[in-house]
C-alpha positions in Angstrom: 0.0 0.0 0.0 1.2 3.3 -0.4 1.8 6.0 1.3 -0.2 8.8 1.6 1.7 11.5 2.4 4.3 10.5 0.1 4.3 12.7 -3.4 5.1 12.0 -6.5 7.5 14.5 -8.1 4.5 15.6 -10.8 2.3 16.3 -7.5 4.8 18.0 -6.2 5.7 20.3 -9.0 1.6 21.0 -9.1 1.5 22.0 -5.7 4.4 24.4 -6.2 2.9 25.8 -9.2 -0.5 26.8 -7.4 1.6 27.9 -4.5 3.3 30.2 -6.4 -0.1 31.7 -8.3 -1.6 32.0 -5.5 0.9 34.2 -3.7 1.5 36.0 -7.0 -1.8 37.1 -7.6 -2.4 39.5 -5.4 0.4 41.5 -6.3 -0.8 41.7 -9.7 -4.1 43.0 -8.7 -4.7 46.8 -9.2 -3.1 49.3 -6.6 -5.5 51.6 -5.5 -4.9 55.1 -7.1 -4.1 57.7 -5.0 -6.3 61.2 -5.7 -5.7 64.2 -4.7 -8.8 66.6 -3.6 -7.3 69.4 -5.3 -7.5 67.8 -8.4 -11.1 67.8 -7.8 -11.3 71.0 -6.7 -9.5 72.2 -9.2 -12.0 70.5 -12.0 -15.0 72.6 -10.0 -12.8 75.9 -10.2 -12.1 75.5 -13.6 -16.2 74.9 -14.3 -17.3 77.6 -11.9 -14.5 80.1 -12.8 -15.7 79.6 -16.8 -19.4 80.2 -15.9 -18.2 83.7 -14.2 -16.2 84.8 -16.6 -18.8 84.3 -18.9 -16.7 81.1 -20.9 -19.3 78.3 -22.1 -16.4 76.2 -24.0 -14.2 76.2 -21.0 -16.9 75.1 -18.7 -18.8 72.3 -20.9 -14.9 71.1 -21.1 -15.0 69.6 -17.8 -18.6 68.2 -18.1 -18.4 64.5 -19.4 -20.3 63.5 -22.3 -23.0 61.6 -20.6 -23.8 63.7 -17.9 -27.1 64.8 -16.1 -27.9 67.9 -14.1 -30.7 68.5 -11.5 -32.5 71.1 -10.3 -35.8 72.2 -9.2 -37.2 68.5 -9.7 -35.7 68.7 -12.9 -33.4 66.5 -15.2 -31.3 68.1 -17.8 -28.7 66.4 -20.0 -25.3 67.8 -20.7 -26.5 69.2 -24.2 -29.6 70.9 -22.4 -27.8 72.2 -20.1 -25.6 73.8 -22.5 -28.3 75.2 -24.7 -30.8 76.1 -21.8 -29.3 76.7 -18.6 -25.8 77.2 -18.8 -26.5 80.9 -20.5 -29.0 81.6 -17.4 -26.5 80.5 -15.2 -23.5 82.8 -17.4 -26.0 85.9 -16.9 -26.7 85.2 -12.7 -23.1 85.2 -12.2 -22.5 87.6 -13.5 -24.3 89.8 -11.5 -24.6 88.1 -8.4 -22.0 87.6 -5.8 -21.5 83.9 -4.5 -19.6 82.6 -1.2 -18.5 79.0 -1.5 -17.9 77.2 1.8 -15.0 74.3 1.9 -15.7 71.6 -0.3 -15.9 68.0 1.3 -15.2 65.5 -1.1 -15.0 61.8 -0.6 -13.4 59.2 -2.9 -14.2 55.6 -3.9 -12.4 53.9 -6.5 -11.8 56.2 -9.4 -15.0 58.2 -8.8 -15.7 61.4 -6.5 -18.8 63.4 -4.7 -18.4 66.6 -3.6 -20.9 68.6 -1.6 -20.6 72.5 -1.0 -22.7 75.4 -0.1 -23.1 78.9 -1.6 -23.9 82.0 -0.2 -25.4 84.2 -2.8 -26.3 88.4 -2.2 -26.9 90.8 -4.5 -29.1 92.2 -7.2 -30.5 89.9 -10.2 -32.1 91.9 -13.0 -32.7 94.8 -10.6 -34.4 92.2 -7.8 -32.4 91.8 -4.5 -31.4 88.1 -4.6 -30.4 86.1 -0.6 -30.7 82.4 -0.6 -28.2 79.4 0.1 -27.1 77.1 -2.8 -26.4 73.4 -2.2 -24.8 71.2 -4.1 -23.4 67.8 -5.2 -21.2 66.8 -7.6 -20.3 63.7 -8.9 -17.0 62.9 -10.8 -15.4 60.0 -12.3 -11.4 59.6 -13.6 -11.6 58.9 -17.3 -8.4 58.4 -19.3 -6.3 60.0 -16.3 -8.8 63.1 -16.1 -11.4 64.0 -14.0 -14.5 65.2 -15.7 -18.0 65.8 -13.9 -20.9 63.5 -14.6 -23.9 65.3 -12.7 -24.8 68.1 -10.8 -27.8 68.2 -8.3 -28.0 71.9 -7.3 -31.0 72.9 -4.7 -31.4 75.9 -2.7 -33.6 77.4 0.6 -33.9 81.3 1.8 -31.3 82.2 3.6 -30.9 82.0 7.3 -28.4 84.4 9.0 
């Protein structure tokens, strides 16, 4: 009878081989990127800073190609937001003055939320204009850059 715990050199060189798979695997999986917030922040400067100065082609750069805004209840895709709201948005800025608060943003994986406040005061077509801005962003690495893929903005009165 043979031995059971005795291999045969074929068995042997099996057992090695999934050995060594098995321990080399992991290190093959992916790292984990590292990201930097102001990366991300600076994607959301670049977008707001376009819309103030007035710049559609600088701000629809940073906007991915599938992306949805909200608002109001409303959906908008990135082409109606272009058409529609982004000149609205162009001619508000423009007159009104808007306090950001620190971004938070979180990561997971090669995506990003943000979530801010804004502070608006001022004048809008001659009507005095005070109400708080919320919003979150949502942004996604693709091909090394970040680019945003939705906007949810809502707003209240404000409160001082």
């Amino acid at each position: 009878m043979r031995n059971r715990l005795s291999w045969s050199g074929a068995a042997y060189r099996r057992y090695a081989a999934l050995a060594a798979i098995v321990l080399w695997f992991p290190a093959c999986a992916a790292k984990p990127s590292v990201h930097s917030e102001a990366d991300v922040a600076s994607v959301l400067e670049s977008f707001y800073g376009a819309i103030k100065r007035g710049d559609a082609k600088v701000a629809m750069s940073v906007i991915a190609p599938d992306a949805m805004f909200v608002e109001s209840g409303k959906l908008e895709t990135r082409a109606q937001y272009e058409m529609n709201h982004l000149p609205a948005d162009i001619d508000f800025e423009k007159q009104v003055t808007g306090k950001r608060d620190a971004l938070r943003i979180t990561f997971k994986d090669d995506a990003a939320w943000v979530i801010a406040t804004t502070n608006y005061d001022g004048k809008f077509d001659g009507a005095p204009v005070q109400f708080v801005s919320a919003q979150l962003m949502v942004l996604s690495k693709d091909v090394g850059a970040w680019k945003i893929r939705s906007i949810h903005w809502s707003s209240r009165p404000f409160e001082p």
